[in-house]
Short mmCIF file of the C-alpha atoms (twelve columns), coordinates in Angstrom:
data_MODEL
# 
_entry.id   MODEL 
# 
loop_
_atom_site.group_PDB 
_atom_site.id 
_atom_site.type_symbol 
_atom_site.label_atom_id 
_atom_site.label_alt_id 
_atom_site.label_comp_id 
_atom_site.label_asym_id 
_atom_site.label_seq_id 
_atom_site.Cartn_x 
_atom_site.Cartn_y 
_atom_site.Cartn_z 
_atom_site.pdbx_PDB_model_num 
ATOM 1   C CA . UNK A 1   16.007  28.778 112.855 1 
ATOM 2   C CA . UNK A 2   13.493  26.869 115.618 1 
ATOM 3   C CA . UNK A 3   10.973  24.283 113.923 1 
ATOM 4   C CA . UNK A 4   8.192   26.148 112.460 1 
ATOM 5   C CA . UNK A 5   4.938   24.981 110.820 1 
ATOM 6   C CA . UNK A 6   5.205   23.220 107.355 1 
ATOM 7   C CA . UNK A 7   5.145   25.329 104.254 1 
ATOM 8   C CA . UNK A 8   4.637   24.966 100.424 1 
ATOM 9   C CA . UNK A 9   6.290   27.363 98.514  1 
ATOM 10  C CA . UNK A 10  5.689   28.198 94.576  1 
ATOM 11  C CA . UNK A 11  8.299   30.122 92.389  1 
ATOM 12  C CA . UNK A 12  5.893   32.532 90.395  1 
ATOM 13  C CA . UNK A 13  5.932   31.046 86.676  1 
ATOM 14  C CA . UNK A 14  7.885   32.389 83.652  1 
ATOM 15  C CA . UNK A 15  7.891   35.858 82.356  1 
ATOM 16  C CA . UNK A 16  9.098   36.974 79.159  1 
ATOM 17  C CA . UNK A 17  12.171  39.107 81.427  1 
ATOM 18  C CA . UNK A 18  12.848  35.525 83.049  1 
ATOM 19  C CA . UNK A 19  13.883  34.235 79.118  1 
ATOM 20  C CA . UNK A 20  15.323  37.518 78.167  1 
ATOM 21  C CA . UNK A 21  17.437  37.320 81.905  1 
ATOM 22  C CA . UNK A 22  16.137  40.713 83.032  1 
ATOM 23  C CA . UNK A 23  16.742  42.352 86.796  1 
ATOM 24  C CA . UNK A 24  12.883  42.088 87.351  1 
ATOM 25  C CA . UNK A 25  13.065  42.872 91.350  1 
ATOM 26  C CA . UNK A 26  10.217  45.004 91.840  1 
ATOM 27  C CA . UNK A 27  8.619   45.540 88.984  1 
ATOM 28  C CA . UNK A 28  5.306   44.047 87.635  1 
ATOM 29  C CA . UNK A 29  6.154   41.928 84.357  1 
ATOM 30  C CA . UNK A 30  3.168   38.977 83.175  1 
ATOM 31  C CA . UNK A 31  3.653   35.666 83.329  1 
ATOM 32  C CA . UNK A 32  4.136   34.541 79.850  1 
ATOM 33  C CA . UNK A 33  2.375   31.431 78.132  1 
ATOM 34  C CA . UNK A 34  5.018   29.131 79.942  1 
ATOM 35  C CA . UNK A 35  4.459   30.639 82.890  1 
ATOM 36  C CA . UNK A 36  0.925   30.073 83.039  1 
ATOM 37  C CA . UNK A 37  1.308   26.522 82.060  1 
ATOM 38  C CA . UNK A 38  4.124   25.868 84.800  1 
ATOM 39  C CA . UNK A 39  1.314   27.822 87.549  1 
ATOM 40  C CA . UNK A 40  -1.420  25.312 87.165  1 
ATOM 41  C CA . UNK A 41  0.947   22.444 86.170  1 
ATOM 42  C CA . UNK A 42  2.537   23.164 90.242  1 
ATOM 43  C CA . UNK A 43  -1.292  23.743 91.478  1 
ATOM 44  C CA . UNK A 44  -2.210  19.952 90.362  1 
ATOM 45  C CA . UNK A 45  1.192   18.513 92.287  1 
ATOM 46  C CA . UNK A 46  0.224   21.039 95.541  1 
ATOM 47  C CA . UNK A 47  -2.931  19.712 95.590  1 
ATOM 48  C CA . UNK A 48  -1.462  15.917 95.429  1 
ATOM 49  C CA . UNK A 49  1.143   16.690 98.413  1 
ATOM 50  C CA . UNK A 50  -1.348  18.931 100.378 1 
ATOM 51  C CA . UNK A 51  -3.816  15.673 100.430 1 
ATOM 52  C CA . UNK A 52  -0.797  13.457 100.952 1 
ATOM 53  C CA . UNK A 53  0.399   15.333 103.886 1 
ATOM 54  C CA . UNK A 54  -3.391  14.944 105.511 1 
ATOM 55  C CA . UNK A 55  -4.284  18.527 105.363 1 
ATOM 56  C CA . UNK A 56  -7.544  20.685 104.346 1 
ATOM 57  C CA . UNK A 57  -6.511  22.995 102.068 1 
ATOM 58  C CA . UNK A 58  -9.161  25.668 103.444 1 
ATOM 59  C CA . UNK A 59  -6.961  25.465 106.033 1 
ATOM 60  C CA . UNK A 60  -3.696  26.476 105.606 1 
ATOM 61  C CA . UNK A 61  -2.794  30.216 105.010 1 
ATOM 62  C CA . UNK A 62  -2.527  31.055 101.278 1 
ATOM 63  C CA . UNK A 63  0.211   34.046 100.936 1 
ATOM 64  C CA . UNK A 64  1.724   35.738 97.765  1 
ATOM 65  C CA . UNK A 65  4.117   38.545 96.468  1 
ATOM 66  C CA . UNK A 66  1.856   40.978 95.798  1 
ATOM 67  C CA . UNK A 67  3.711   41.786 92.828  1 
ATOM 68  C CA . UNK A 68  1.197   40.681 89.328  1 
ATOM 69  C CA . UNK A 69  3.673   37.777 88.396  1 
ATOM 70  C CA . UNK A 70  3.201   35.970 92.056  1 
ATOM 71  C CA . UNK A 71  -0.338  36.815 92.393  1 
ATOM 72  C CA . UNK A 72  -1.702  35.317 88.541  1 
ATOM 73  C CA . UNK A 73  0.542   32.449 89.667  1 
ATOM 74  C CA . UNK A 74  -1.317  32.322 93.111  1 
ATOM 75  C CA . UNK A 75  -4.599  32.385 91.383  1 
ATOM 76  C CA . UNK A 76  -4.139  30.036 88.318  1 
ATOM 77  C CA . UNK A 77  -2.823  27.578 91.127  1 
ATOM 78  C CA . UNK A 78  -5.736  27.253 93.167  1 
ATOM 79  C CA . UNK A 79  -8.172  27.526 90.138  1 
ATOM 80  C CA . UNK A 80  -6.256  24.240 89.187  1 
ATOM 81  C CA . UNK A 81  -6.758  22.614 92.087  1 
ATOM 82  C CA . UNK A 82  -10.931 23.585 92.151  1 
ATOM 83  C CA . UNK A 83  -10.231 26.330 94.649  1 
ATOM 84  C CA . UNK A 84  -11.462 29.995 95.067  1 
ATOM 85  C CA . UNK A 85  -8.918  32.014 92.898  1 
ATOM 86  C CA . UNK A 86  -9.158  34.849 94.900  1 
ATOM 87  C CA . UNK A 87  -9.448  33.642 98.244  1 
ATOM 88  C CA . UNK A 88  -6.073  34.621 99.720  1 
ATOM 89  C CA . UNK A 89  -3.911  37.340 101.009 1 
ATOM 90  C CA . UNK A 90  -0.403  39.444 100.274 1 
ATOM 91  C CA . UNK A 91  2.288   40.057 102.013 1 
ATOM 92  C CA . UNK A 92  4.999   42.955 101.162 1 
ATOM 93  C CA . UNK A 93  7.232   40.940 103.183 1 
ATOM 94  C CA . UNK A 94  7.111   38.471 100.003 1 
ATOM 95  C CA . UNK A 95  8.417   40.699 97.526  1 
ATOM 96  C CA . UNK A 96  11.450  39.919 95.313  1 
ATOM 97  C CA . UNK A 97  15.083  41.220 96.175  1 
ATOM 98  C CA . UNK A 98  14.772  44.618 94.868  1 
ATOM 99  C CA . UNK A 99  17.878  45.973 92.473  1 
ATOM 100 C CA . UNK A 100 17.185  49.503 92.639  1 
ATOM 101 C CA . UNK A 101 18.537  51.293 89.364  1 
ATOM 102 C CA . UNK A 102 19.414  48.311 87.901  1 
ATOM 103 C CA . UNK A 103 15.756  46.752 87.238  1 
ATOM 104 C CA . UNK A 104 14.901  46.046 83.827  1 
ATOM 105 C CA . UNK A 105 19.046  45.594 82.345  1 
ATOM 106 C CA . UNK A 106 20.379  42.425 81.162  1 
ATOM 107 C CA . UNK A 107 23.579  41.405 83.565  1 
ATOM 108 C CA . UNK A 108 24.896  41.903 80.057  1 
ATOM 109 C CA . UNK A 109 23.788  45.433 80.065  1 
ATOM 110 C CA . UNK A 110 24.474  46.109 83.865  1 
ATOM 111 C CA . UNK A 111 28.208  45.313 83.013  1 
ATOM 112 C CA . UNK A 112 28.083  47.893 79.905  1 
ATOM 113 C CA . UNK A 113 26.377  50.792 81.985  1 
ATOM 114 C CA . UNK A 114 27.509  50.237 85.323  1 
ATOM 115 C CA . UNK A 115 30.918  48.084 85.305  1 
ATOM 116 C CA . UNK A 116 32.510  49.202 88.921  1 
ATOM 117 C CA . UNK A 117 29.052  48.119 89.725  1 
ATOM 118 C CA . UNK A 118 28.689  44.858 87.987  1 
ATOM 119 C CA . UNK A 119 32.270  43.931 88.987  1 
ATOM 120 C CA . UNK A 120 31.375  44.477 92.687  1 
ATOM 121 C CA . UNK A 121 28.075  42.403 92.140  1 
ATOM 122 C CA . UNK A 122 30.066  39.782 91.456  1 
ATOM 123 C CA . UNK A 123 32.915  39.731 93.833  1 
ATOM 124 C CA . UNK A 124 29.993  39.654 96.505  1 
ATOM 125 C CA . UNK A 125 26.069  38.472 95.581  1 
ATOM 126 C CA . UNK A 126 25.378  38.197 99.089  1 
ATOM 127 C CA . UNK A 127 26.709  41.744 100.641 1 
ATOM 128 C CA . UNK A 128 25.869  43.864 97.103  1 
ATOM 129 C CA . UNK A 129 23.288  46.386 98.004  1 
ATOM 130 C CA . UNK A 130 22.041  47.248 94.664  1 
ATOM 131 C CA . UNK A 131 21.824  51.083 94.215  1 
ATOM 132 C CA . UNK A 132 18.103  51.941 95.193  1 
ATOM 133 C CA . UNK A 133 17.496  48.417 96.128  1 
ATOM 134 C CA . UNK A 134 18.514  45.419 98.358  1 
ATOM 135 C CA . UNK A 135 21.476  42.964 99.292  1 
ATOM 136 C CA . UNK A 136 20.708  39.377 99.505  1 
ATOM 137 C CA . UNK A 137 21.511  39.873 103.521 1 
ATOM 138 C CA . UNK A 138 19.205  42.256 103.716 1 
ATOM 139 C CA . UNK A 139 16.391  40.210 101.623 1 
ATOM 140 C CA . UNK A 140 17.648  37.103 103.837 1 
ATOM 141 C CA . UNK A 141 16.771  39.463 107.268 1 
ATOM 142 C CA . UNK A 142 13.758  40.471 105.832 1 
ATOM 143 C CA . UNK A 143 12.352  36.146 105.086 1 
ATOM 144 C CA . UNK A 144 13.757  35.371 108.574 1 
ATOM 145 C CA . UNK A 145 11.443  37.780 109.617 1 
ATOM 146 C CA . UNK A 146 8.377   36.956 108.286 1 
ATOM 147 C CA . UNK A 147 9.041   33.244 108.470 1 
ATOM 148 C CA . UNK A 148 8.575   33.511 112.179 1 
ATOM 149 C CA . UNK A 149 5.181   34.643 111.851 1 
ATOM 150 C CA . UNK A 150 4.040   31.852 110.621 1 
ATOM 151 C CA . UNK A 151 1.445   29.683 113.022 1 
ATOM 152 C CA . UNK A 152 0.103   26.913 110.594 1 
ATOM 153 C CA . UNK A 153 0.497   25.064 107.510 1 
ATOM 154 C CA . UNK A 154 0.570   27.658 104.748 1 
ATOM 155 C CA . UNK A 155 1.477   27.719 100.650 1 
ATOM 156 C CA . UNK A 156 3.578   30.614 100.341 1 
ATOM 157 C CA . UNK A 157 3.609   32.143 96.499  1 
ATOM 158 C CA . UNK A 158 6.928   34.553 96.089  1 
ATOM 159 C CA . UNK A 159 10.452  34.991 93.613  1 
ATOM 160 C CA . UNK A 160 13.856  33.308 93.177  1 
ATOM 161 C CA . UNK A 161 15.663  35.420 95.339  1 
ATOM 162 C CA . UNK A 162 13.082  34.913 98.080  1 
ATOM 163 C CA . UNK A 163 13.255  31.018 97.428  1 
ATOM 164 C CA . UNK A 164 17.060  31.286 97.407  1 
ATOM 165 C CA . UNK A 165 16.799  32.667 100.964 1 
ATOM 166 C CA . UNK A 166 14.515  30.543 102.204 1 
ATOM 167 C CA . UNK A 167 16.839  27.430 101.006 1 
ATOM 168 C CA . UNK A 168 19.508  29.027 102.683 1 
ATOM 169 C CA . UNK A 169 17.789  29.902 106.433 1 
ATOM 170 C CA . UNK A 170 15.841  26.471 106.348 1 
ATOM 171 C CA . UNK A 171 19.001  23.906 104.468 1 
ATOM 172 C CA . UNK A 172 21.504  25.799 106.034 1 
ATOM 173 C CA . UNK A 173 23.429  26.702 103.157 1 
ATOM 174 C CA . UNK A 174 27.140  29.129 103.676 1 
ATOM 175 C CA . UNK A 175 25.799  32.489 102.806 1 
ATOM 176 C CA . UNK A 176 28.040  32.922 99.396  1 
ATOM 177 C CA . UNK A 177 26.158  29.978 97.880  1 
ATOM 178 C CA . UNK A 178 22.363  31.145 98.055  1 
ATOM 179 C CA . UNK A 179 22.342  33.848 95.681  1 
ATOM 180 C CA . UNK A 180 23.323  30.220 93.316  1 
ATOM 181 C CA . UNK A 181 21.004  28.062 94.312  1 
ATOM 182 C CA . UNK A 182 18.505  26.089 92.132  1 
ATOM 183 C CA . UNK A 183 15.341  27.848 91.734  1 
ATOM 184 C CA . UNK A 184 13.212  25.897 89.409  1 
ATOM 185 C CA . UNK A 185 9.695   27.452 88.535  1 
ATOM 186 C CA . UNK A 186 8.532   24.233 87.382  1 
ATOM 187 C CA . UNK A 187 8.757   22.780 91.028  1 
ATOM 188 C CA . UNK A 188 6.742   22.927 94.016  1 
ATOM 189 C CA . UNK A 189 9.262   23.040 97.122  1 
ATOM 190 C CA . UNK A 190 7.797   21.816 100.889 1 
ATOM 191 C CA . UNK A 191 9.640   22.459 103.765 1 
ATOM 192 C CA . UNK A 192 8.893   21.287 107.282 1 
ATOM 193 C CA . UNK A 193 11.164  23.884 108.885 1 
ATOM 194 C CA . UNK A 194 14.410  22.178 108.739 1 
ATOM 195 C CA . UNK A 195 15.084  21.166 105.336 1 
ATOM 196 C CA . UNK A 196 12.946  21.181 101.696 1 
ATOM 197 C CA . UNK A 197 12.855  19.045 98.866  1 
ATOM 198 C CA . UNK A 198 10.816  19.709 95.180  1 
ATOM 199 C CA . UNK A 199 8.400   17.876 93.667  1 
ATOM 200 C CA . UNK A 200 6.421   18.005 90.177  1 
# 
């Protein structure tokens, strides 16, 4: 991928499916009390890093999921760091890998109701197209895509399997290791189009 403007992106924060290791793909769960905590916790170190890096917050572009779990974590973020709460936009290119049929199951569960399927899952994270839903290729296309559309600085609020993309198009990580990447939601990740580290 060509150099691109720098980015900070946010994991949204915890949801009581996150503990309870639900499929949440498309669906809009709450952040949980954790959750919350871990958004404006990751608002005070993006505010540190966007000062550090010499830029005017009011001036990047603030993006997010639009699904309820990115969105509260948008806004509890920029309330932390003194900021409009509101004041930014969505993109449906940020929502999570979707898994179809399969949304709302344990792994657990998935490999109970659906074994074939949960056996094929995972013989192949990155080529499964979940019934209804999405591959991690076809997430990955989808990032790739929208990546290139971005013209300045900009915080970027999204999901695990969109960070796990984004790790693997910008670090250049082999395809069969991003769907197992580290995706912390305690972290703030910056990338300056050709490789990103965490902070917090």
């Amino acid at each position: 991928m060509d150099r691109m403007p720098p980015f900070y992106f946010l994991r949204h924060g915890e949801t009581d499916w996150n503990v309870e290791q639900r499929l949440q793909g498309g669906r809009n769960v709450p952040l949980n009390a954790t959750g919350r905590a871990q958004a404006a916790a990751n608002g005070h170190v993006l505010k540190a890093l966007i000062e550090a890096d010499g830029h005017e917050p009011a001036a990047l572009d603030w993006l997010s999921s639009p699904l309820s779990r990115a969105s509260e974590t948008m806004q509890i973020a920029r309330r932390a760091m003194g900021l409009v709460p509101d004041d930014y936009a969505t993109r449906e290119a940020l929502r999570e890998l979707t898994f179809g049929s399969f949304e709302g199951l344990t792994l657990a569960e998935l490999a109970l109701v659906a074994p074939e399927d949960a056996a094929a899952r995972d013989a192949d994270k990155w080529g499964y197209e979940h019934p209804g839903g999405e591959s991690y290729a076809a997430l990955s296309r989808r990032i790739d895509a929208f990546l290139k559309t971005l013209s300045r600085p900009a915080v970027l609020v999204s999901h695990g399997g969109v960070l796990r993309v984004v790790r693997g198009l910008l670090e250049g990580f082999a395809r069969e290791d991003v769907p197992l990447l580290d995706i912390p939601q305690d972290k703030v990740f910056r990338f300056d189009g050709r490789a990103g580290a965490f902070h917090g």
